[in-house]
matplotlib code that plots the C-alpha trace (Angstrom):
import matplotlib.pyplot as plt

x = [22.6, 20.7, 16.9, 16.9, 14.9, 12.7, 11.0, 8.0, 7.8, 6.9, 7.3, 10.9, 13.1, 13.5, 15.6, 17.2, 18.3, 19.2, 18.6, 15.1, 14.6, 12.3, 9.2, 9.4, 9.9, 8.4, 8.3, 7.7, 10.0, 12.6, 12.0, 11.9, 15.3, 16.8, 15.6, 16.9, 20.3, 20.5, 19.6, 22.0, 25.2, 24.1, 24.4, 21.1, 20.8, 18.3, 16.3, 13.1, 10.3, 9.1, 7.6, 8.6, 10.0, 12.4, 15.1, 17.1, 15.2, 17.9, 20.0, 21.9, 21.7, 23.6, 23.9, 20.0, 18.9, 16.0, 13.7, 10.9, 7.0, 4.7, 4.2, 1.7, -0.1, 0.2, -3.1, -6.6, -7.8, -10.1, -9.1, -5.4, -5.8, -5.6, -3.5, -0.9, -0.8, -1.4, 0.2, 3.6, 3.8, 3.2, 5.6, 8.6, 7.7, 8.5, 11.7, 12.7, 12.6, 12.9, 11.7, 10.9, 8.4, 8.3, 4.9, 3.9, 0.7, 1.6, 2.1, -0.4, -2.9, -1.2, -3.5]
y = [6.1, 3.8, 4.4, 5.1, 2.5, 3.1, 0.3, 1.3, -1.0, 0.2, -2.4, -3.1, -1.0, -4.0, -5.8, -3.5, -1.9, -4.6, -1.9, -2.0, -5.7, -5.9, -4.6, -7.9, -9.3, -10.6, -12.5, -9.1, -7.0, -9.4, -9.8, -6.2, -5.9, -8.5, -7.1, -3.6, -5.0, -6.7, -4.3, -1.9, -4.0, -3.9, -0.5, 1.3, 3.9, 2.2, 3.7, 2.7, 4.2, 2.8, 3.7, 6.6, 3.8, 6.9, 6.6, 9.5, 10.8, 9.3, 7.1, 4.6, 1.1, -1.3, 0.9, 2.0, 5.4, 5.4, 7.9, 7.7, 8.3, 8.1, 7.0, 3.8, 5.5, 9.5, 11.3, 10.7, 7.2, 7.2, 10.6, 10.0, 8.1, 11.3, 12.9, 12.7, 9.2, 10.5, 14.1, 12.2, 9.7, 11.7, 14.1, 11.3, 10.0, 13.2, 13.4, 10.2, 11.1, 8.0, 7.1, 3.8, 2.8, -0.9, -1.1, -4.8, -5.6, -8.2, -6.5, -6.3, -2.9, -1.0, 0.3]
z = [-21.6, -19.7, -18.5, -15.3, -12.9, -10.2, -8.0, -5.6, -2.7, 0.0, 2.8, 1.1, 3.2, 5.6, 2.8, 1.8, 5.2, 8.0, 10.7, 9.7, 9.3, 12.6, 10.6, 8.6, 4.7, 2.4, -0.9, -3.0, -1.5, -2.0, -5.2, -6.0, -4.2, -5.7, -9.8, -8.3, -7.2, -10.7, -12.7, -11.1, -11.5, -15.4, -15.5, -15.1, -12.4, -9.9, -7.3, -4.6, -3.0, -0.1, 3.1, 6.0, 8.6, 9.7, 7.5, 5.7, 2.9, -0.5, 2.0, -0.4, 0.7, -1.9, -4.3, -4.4, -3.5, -1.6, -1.1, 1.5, 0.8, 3.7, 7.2, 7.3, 10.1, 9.1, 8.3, 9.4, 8.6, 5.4, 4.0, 4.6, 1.6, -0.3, 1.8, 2.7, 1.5, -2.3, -2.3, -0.8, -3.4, -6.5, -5.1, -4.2, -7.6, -9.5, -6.9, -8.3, -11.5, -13.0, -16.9, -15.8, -12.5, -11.5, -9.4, -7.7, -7.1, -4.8, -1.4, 1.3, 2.1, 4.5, 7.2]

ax = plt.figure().add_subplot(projection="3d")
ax.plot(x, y, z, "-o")
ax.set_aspect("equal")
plt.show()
């Protein structure tokens, strides 16, 4: 059985999801789409976590289930760092349940 995949981006629901492309794209989060898309058609179950932009918590979007962290602008600036900004993403993580994480360094702070 293949190991399943996930990719944590989380500006790269605008790729993914056209509906969503107004909040902008970028190199990374086309690149982490694009792996994700690949590495799905050879076999491995893939999955992403990326930001709340108010999309269905594990909406499929070509053939990747998604599955939605945080807000960029929920919580109280400075602590929100631990929560919810923390707290969320440990939890989607575990949600995911993947035995692989792909993690870029590459994307920009988020507020």
């Amino acid at each position: 059985m293949s190991p399943r995949i996930c990719y944590v981006g989380l500006e790269s629901l605008p790729v993914l999801a056209p509906e969503f492309e107004q909040h902008g794209i970028g190199g990374e989060q086309l690149q982490q789409s694009l792996l994700a898309k690949v590495f799905f058609r050879r076999g491995f179950p893939v999955s992403m976590v990326v930001g709340d932009y108010g999309q269905h918590d594990g909406a499929i979007w070509d053939a990747v289930q998604v599955y939605k962290a945080y807000s960029a602008r929920e919580g109280i600036p400075v602590a929100r760092f631990l929560h919810p900004r923390r707290t969320k993403l440990c939890a989607v993580l575990r949600r995911a349940a993947a035995d692989v994480y792909y993690v870029s360094c590459a994307a920009r702070a988020r507020g």
